[in-house]
C-alpha positions as CSV (number, residue, x, y, z in Angstrom):
1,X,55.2,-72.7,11.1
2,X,57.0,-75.3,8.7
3,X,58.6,-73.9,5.6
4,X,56.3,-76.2,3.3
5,X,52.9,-73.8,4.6
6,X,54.4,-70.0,3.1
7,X,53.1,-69.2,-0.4
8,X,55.7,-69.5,-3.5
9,X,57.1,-66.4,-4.3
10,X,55.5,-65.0,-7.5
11,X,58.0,-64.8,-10.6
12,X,59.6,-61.5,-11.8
13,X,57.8,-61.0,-14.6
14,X,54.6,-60.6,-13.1
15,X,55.6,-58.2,-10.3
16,X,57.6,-56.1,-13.4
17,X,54.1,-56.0,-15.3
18,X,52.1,-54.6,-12.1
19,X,54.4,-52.3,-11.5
20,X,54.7,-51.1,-15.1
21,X,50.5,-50.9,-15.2
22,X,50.6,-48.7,-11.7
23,X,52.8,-46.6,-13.1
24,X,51.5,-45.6,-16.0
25,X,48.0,-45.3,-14.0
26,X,50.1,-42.5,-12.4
27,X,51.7,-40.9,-15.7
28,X,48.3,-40.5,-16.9
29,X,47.2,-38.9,-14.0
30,X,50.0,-36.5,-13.4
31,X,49.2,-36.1,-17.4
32,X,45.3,-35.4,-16.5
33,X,46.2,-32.8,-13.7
34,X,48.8,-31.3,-16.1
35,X,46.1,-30.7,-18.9
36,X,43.7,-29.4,-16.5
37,X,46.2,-26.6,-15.4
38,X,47.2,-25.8,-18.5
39,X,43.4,-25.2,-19.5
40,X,42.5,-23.3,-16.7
41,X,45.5,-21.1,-17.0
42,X,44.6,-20.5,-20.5
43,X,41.2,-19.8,-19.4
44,X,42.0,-17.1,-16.9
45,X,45.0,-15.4,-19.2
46,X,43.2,-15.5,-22.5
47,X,39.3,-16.2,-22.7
48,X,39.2,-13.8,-19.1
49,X,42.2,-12.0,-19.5
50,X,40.1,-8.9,-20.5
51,X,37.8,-9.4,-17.0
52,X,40.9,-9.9,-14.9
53,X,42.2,-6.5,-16.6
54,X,39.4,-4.7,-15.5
55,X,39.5,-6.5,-12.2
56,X,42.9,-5.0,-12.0
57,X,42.5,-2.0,-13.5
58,X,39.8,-1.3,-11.6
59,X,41.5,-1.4,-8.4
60,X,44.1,1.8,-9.4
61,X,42.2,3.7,-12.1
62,X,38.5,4.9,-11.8
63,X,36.6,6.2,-14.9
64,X,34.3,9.6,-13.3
65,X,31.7,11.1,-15.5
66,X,32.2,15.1,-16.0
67,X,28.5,16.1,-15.8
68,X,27.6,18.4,-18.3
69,X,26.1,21.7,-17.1
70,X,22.4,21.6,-18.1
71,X,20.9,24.7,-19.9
72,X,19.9,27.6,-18.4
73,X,16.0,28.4,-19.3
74,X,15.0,32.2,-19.0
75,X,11.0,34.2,-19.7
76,X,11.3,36.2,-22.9
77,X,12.7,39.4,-21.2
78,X,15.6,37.2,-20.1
79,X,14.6,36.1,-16.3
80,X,16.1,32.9,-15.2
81,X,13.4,30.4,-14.7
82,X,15.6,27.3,-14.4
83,X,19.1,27.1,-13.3
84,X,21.5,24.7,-11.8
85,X,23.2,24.6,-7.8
86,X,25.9,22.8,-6.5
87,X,24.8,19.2,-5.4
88,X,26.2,16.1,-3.6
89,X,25.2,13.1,-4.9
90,X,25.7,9.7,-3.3
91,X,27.4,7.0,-5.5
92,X,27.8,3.0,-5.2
93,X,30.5,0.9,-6.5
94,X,28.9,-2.6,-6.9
95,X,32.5,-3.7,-8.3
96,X,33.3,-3.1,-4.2
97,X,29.9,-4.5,-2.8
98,X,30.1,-6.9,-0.3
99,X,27.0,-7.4,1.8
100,X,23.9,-5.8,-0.5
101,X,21.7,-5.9,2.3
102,X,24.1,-4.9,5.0
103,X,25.4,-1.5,2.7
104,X,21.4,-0.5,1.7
105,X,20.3,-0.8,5.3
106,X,23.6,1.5,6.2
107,X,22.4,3.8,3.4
108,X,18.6,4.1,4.3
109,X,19.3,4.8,8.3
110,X,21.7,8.0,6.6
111,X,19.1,9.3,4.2
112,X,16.0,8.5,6.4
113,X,14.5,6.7,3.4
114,X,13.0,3.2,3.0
115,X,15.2,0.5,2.4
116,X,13.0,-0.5,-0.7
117,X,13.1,2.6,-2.3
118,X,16.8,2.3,-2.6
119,X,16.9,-1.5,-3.7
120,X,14.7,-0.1,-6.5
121,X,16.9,3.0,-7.8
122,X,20.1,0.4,-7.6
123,X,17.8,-1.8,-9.8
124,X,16.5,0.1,-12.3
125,X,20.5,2.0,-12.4
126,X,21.7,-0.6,-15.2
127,X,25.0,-0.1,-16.6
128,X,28.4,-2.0,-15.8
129,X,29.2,-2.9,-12.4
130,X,32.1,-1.4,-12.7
131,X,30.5,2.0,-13.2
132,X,29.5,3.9,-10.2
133,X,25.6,4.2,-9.9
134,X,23.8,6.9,-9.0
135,X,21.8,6.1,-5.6
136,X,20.5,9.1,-4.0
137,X,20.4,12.9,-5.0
138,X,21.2,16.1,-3.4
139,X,22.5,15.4,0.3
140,X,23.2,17.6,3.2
141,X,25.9,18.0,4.5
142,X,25.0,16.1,7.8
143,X,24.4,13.1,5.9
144,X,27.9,13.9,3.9
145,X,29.6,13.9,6.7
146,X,28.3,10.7,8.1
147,X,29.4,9.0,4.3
148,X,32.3,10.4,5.0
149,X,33.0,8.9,8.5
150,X,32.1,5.5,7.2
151,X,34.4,5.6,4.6
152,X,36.7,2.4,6.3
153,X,33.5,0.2,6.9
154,X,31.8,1.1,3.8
155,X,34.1,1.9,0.7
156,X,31.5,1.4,-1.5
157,X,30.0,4.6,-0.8
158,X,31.5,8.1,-2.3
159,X,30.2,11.4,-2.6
160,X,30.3,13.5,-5.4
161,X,29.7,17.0,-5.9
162,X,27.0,17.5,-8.5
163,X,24.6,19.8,-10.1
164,X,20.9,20.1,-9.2
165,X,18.0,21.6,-11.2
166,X,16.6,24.5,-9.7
167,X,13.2,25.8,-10.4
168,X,13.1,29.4,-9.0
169,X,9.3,29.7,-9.5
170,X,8.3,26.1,-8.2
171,X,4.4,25.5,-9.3
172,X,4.0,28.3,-11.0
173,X,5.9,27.5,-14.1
174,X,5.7,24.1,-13.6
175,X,3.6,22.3,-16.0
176,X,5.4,24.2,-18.8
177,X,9.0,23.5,-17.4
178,X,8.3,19.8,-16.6
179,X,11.2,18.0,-14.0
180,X,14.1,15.5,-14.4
181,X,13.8,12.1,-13.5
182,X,16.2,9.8,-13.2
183,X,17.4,7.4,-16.6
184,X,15.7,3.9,-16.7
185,X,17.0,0.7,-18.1
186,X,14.2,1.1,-20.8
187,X,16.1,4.8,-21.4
188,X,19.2,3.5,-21.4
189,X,18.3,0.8,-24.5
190,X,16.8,3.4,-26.3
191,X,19.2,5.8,-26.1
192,X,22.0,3.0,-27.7
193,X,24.7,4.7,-25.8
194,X,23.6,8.4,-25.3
195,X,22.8,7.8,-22.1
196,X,24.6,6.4,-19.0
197,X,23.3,4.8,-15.9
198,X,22.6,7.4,-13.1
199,X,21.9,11.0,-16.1
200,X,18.6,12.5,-15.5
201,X,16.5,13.1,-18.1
202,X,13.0,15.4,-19.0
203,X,10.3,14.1,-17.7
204,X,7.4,16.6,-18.0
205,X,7.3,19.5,-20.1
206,X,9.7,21.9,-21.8
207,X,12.1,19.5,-20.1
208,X,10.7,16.4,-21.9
209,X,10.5,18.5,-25.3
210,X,13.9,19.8,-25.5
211,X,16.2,17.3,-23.3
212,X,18.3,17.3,-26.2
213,X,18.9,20.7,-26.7
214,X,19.2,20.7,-22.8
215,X,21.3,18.0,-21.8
216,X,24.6,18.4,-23.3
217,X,27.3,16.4,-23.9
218,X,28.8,15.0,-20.9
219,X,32.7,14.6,-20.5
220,X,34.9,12.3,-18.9
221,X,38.3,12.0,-16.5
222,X,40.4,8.9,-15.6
223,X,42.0,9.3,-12.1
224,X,44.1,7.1,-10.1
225,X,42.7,5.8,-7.0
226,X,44.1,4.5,-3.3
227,X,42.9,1.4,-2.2
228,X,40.0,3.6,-0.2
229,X,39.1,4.9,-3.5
230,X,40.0,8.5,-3.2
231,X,41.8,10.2,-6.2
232,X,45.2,10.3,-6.1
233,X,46.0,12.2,-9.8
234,X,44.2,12.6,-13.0
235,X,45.6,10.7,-16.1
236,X,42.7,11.8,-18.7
237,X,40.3,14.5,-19.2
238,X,37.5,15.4,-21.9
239,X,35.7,18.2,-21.1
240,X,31.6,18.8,-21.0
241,X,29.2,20.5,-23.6
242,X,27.5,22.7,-21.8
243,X,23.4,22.5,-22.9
244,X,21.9,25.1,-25.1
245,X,20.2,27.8,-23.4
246,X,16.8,28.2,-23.6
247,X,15.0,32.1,-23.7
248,X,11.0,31.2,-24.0
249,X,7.9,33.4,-25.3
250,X,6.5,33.4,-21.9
251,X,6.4,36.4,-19.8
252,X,6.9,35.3,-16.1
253,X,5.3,38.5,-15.2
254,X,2.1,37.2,-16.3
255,X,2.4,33.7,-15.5
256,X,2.8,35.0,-12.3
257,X,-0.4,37.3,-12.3
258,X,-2.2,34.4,-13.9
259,X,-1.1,31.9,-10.7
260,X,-2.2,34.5,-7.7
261,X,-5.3,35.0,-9.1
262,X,-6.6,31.3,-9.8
263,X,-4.3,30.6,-6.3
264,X,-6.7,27.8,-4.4
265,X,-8.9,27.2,-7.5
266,X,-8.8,24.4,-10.2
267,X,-8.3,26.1,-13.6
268,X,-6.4,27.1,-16.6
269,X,-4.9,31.0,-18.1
270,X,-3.5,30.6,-21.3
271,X,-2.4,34.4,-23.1
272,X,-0.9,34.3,-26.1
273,X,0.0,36.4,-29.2
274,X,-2.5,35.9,-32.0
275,X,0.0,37.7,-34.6
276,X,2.3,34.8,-33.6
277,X,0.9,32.2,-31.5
278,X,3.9,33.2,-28.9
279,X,2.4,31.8,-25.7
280,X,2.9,34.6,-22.8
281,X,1.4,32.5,-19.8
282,X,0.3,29.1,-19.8
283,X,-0.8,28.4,-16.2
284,X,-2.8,24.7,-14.4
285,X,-4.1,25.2,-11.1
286,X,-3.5,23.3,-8.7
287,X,0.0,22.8,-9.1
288,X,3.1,21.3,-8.1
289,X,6.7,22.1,-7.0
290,X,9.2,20.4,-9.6
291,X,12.0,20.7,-7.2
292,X,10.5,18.3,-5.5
293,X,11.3,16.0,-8.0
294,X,15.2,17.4,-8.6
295,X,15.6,16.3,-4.7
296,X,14.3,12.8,-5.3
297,X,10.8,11.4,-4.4
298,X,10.5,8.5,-2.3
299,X,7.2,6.1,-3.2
300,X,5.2,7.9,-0.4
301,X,5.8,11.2,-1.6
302,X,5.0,10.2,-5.1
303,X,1.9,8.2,-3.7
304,X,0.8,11.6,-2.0
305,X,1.6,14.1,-5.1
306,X,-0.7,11.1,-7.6
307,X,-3.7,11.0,-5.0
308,X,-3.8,14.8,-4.2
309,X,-7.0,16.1,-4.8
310,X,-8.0,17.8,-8.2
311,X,-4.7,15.9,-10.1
312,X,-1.6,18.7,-9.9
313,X,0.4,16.6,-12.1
314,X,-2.3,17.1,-14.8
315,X,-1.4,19.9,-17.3
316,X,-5.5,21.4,-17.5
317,X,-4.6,23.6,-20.7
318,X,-4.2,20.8,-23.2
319,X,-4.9,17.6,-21.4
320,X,-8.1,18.2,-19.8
321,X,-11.3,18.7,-22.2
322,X,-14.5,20.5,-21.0
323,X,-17.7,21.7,-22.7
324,X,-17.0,25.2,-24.0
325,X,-20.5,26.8,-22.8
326,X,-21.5,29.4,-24.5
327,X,-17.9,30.6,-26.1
328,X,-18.9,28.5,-28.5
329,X,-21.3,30.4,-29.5
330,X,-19.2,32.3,-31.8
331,X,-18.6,29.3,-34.0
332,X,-21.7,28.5,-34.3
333,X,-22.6,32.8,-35.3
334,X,-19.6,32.4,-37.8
335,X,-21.2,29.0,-39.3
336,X,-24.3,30.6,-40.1
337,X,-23.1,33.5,-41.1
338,X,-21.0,31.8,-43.7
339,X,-24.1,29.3,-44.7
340,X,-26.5,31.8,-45.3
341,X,-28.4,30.5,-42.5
342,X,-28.3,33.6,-40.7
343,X,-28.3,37.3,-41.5
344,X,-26.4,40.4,-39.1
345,X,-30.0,41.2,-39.3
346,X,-31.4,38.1,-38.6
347,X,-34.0,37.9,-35.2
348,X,-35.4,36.0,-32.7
349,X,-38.0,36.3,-30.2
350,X,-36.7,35.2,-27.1
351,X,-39.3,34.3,-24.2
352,X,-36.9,32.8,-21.7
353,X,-38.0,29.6,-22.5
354,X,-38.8,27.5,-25.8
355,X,-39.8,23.5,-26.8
356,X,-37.7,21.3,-29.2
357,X,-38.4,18.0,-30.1
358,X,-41.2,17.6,-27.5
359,X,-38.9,18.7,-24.6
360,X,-39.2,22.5,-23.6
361,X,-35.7,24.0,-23.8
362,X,-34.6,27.6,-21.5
363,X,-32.4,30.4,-21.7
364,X,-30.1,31.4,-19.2
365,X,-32.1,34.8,-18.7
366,X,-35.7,33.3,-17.1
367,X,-37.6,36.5,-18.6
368,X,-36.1,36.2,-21.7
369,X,-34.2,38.8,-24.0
370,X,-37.5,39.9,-26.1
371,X,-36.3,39.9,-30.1
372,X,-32.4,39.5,-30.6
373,X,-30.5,39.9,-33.8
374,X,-27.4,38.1,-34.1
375,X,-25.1,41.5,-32.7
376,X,-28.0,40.9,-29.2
377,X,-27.4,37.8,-29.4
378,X,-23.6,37.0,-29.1
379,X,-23.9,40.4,-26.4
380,X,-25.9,39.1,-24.0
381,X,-25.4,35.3,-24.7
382,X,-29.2,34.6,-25.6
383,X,-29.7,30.6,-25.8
384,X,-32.8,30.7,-27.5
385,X,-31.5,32.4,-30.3
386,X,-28.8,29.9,-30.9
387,X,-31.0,27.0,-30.5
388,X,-32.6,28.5,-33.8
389,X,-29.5,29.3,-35.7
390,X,-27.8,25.6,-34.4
391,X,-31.2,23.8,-35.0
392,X,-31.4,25.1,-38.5
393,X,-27.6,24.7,-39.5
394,X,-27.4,21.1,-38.3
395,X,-24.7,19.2,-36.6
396,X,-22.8,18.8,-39.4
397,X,-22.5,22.2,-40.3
398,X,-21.6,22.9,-36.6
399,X,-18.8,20.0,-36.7
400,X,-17.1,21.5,-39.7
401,X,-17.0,25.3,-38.8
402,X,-15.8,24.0,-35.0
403,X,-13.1,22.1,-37.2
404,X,-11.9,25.0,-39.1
405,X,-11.7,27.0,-36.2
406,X,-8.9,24.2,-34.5
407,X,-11.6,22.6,-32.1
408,X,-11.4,18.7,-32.7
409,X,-7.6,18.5,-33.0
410,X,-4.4,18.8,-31.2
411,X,-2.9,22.6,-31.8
412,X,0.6,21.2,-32.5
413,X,1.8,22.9,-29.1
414,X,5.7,21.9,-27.8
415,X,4.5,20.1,-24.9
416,X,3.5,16.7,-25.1
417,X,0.6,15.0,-23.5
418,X,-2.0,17.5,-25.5
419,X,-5.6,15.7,-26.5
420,X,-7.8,16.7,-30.0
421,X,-11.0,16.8,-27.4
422,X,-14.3,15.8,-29.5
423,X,-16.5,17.9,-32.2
424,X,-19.2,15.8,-32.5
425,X,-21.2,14.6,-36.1
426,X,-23.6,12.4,-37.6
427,X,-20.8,10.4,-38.6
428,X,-19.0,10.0,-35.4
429,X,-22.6,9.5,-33.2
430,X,-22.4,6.2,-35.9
431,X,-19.0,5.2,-35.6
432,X,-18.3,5.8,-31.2
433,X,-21.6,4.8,-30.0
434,X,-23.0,2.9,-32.8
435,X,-26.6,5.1,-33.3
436,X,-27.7,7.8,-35.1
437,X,-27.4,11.6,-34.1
438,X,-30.8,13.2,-33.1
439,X,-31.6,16.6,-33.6
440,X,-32.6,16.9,-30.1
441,X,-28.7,16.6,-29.3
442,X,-27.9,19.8,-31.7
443,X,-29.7,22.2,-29.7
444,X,-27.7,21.5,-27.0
445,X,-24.2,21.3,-29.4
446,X,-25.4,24.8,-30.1
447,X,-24.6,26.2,-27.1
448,X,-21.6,24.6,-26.1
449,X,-23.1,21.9,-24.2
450,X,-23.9,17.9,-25.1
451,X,-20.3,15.6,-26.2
452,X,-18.2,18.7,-27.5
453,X,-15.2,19.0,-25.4
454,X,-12.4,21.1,-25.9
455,X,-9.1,21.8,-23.9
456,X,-8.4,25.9,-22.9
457,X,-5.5,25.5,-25.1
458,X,-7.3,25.3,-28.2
459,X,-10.1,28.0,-26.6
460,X,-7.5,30.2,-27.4
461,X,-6.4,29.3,-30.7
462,X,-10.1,29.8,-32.1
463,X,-10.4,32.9,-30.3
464,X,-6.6,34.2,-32.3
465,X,-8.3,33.1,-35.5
466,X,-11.3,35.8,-34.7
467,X,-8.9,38.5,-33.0
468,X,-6.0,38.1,-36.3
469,X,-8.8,38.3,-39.3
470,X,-9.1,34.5,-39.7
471,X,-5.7,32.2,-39.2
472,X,-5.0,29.5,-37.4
473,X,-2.2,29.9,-35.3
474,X,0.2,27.1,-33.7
475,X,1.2,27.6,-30.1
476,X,4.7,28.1,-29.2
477,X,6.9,28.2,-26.2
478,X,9.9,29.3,-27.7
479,X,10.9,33.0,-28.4
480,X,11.6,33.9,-32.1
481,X,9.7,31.0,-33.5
482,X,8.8,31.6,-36.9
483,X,5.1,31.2,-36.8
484,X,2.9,29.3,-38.1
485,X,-0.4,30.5,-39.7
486,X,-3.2,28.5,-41.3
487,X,-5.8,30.9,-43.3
488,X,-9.6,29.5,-42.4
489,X,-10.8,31.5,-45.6
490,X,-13.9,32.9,-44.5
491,X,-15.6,36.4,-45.4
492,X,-14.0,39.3,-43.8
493,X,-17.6,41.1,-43.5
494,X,-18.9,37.9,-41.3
495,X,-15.7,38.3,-39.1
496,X,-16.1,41.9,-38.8
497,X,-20.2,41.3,-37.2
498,X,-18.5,39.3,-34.9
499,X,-15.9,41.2,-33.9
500,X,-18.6,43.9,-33.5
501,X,-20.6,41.9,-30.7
502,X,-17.7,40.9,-28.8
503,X,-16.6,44.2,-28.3
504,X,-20.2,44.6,-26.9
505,X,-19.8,41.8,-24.7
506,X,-17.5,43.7,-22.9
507,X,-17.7,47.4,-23.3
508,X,-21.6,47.9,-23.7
509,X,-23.2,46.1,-20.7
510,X,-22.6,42.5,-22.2
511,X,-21.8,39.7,-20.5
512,X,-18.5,40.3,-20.2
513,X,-18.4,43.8,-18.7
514,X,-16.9,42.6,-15.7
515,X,-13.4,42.7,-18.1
516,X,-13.6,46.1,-18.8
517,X,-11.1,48.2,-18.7
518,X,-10.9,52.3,-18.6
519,X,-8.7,52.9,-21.6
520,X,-8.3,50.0,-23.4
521,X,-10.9,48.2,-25.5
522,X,-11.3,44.4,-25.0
523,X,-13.2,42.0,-26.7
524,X,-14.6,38.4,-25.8
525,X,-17.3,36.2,-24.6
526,X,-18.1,34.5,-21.7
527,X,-19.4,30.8,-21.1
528,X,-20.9,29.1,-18.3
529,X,-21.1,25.1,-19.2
530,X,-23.3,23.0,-16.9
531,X,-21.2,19.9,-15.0
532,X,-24.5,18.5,-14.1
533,X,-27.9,19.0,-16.4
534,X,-30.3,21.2,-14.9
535,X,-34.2,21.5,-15.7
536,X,-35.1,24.8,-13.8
537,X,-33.5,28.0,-13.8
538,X,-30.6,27.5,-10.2
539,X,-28.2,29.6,-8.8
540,X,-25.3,27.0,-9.8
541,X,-23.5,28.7,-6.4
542,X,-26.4,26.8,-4.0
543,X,-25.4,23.3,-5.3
544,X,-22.8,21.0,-4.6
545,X,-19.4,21.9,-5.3
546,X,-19.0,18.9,-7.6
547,X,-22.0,20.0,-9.0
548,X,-21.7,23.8,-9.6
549,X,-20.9,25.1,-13.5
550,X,-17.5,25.8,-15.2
551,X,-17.0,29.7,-15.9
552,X,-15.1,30.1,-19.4
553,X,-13.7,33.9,-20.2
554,X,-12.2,33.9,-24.0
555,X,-11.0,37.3,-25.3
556,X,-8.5,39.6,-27.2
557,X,-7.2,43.2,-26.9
558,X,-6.4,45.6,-28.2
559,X,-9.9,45.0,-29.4
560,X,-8.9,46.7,-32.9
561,X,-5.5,45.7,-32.9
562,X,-5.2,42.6,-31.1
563,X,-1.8,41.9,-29.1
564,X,-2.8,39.6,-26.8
565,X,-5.4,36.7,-26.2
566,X,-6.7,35.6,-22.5
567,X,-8.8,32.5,-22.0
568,X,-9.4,31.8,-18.1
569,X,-11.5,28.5,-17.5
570,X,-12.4,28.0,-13.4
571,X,-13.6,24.4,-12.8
572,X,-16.8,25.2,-10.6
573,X,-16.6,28.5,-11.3
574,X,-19.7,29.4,-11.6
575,X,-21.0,32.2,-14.1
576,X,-18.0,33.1,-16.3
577,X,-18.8,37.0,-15.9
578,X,-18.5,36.7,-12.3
579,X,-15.1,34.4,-12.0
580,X,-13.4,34.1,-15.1
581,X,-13.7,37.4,-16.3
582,X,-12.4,39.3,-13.7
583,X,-9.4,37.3,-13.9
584,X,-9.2,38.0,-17.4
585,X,-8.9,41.9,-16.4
586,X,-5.9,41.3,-14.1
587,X,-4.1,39.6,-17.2
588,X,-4.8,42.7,-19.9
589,X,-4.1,45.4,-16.6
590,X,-0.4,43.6,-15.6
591,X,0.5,43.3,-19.7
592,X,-1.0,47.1,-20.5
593,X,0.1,48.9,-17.5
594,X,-3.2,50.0,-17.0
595,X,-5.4,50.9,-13.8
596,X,-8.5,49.3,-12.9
597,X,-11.9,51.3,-13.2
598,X,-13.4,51.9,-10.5
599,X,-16.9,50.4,-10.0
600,X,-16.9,48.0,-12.2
């Protein structure tokens, strides 16, 4: 290599500008990475600053709901019906959740219960993370312990001594009691606050009506925690508002009267006060057990209790309409009585068996009652002579008197969930099915039968109008409500035939003898509404279940001075003298005190 082949060196000026450019390449990116720090600290310490509290916070002090004792709910004489028991309740931090899947799997193998059903209740919890959530309800202690023992592997679990609805009579207060259920996200936006993820709520029932009343106020306590998350010390505490106490009308002695009676059958007992509208017993059979729901239903329970047969959820006394049968019948003797359409004296000639509009029409009787006057007629529940009366007043006529009586309409009872059933009219035959009403359909309306459906509820608010001289009363569940009375103005004299026959009905071979009782006078009427229409005279008892006839007993008594109404309703009953009305008796004889003649 010859000195002439190297390259000639470059001059100092160059070199000092490349080094100049390559260093301030470097100033602005130590500048770049300074900036960037300085934002993300700012970030962290100021925009987050309040998360990063909480983060830390969160690790020493815990913020534990004080659960407000729920009210107490006693019968009128002061007998718990509903109270509340120690509980453990199982709680999950999702500030401290790790593995979702991993810590729901642990949980369902503890509680025996489907992993779903618990991804569902930490779903629908809502709420802050940093709030506990409510996932499962009223441990034993074999599954406490096991929490317990998991505690190092599993700090997202704790246990916390609770309270648990108890409902000392199970079904048979249970469609006026109702359940809790626990809060949903859609609860919690409605509420705007007075409600917190994990607080159970009515669901059903006098626990729906009054949550309010019932819940409380809850309180509050901040503790310290160890890094396990058990309490250390308290640094705060606001004590809970105990719930109001509740004392209803009802008499849990006849509620429970009214439930062994009806027992296996599908049917409804409402007794209440016709001075006040203070319902005593308001019982829907089948039933269900409401604890059920205070110790948490999985989705195959629930699937079970919605597909039992005859629907025990279903509250029968004011959700479920039926065709009245012949109960009715004393609307139709009041309408005609106050239209002039009929006399006390008026009669009939009753064969057994009559024709209408072409098509021949019977009476329950197949030898007929001979000649009835209206006091005959309403006594032994003669059909022909109410396809007369009905047939002359009209529809109409019918509608409005059934109106004024509280058929048609809800009775404004404190339970939710009640249905107006249907009075049927010219007008409405025009409006729902778009035709007009024939007169062929009001002989059948006359007895109770065709598209009139009422509930058992309002059964008994007609029959209180009848029983109290002629006002409406509303329904209550609550003792020392001031009640609520609606005059129907109609003629006292009218009321008084009435009142005449239904005494008959019971205490002078009526119908409705089968209610008798030795010392005390009763009055009422029985009804037997066909499920199925039937063209000859049949034992309903030799047909299909399904099939058979709905047995209505509506009454009052003390006939003269009225302290109590009984409706009983048995779906596929039958003849209401034979299974409703014996029922009935039980009722008076448990509120009365009084024995049972014999032979009847």
């Amino acid at each position: 290599m010859t000195l002439g082949s190297l390259a000639p060196p470059k001059r100092s000026g160059e070199f000092r500008e490349v080094l100049v450019a390559r260093l301030k390449a470097a100033g602005a990116l130590c500048a770049t990475a300074y900036a960037i720090v300085v934002v993300g600290y700012w970030y962290h310490q100021v925009v987050r600053a309040e998360h990063y509290r909480q983060l830390a916070e969160n690790n020493r002090l815990r913020e534990r709901e004080i659960q407000a004792p729920r009210g107490l709910v006693e019968d009128r004489r002061g007998r718990l019906l509903v109270e509340n028991v120690p509980s453990y309740s199982l709680l999950i931090d999702r500030n401290q959740l790790r593995d979702r899947g991993a810590s729901l799997a642990f949980a369902a193998s503890v509680l025996g219960r489907p992993r779903a059903d618990l991804e569902v209740r930490l779903a629908s919890a809502g709420g802050s993370r940093f709030e506990p959530a409510v996932l499962m309800e009223d441990l034993d202690l074999e599954q406490v312990a096991r929490f317990e023992a998991a505690a190092w592997e599993h700090p997202e679990f704790s246990v916390e001594v609770t309270q648990r609805r108890l409902y000392r009579h199970g079904a048979q207060t249970a469609h006026v009691l109702g359940y809790l259920g626990q809060v949903t996200q859609a609860d919690l936006e409605r509420a705007a606050g007075a409600l917190r993820s994990g607080d159970l709520v009515g669901r059903n029932g006098l626990e729906e009506q009054y949550d309010q009343r019932l819940r409380g106020r809850d309180g509050s306590q901040v503790v310290v925690v160890d890094s396990r998350g058990r309490r250390i010390e308290q640094v705060r505490r606001v004590g809970a508002l105990p719930g109001q106490r509740l004392r209803l009308s009802l008499d849990l002695e006849l509620q429970q009267v009214a439930a062994e009676e009806l027992a296996d059958r599908a049917g409804v007992v409402v007794a209440l006060d016709p001075r006040s509208g203070a319902v005593r017993a308001l019982l829907s059979s089948p039933s269900f057990d409401p604890n059920r729901f205070a110790r948490g239903l999985d989705s195959r329970e629930w699937q079970e209790l919605v597909e039992a047969p005859h629907d025990p959820l279903q509250n029968r006394a004011i959700y479920n309409a039926y065709s009245p049968g012949s109960v009715f019948k004393i609307v139709v003797a009041m309408a005609a009585l106050e239209r002039g359409v009929a006399t006390p004296d008026t009669s009939v000639w009753c064969a057994g068996q009559k024709r209408y509009w072409e098509r021949p029409r019977r009476c329950w009787k197949r030898v007929g009652h001979g000649r009835v006057d209206l006091h005959e007629a309403l006594q032994f529940s003669c059909d022909i002579y109410f396809y007369e009366i009905g047939q002359a007043l009209g529809v109409d006529a019918i509608a409005e008197w059934a109106r004024r009586f509280g058929l048609g309409q809800t009775s404004g009872i404190d339970l939710s969930g009640e249905r107006a059933g249907l009075v049927p009219s010219s007008e409405w035959s025009q409006r729902a099915r778009r035709s007009p009403w024939y007169p062929g359909e009001t002989i059948s309306v006359s007895i109770g039968q065709g598209p009139l459906l009422v509930t058992p509820l309002q059964v008994a608010v007609m029959m209180a109008a009848v029983a109290n001289g002629g006002y409406l009363v509303t329904p209550h569940l609550i003792e020392h409500t001031e009640p609520e009375l609606r005059p129907i103005e109609l003629d006292r004299g009218h009321l008084r035939v009435v009142h005449e026959a239904l005494k008959a009905v019971v205490n002078d071979r009526g119908s409705g003898q089968n209610a008798a009782l030795p010392t005390i006078e009763l009055a009422g009427k029985t009804g037997t509404a066909q499920v199925i229409e039937q063209r000859t005279w049949t034992d309903s008892d030799t047909l299909p279940f399904e099939h058979r006839d709905h047995a209505w007993f509506a009454s009052y008594g003390p006939a003269d001075e009225p302290e109590l109404v009984v409706v009983v309703f048995v779906e596929h009953g039958g003849l209401g003298s034979r299974s409703a009305a014996p029922l009935a008796r039980k009722i008076y004889e448990r509120a009365f005190r009084v024995a049972r003649r014999q032979g009847v």
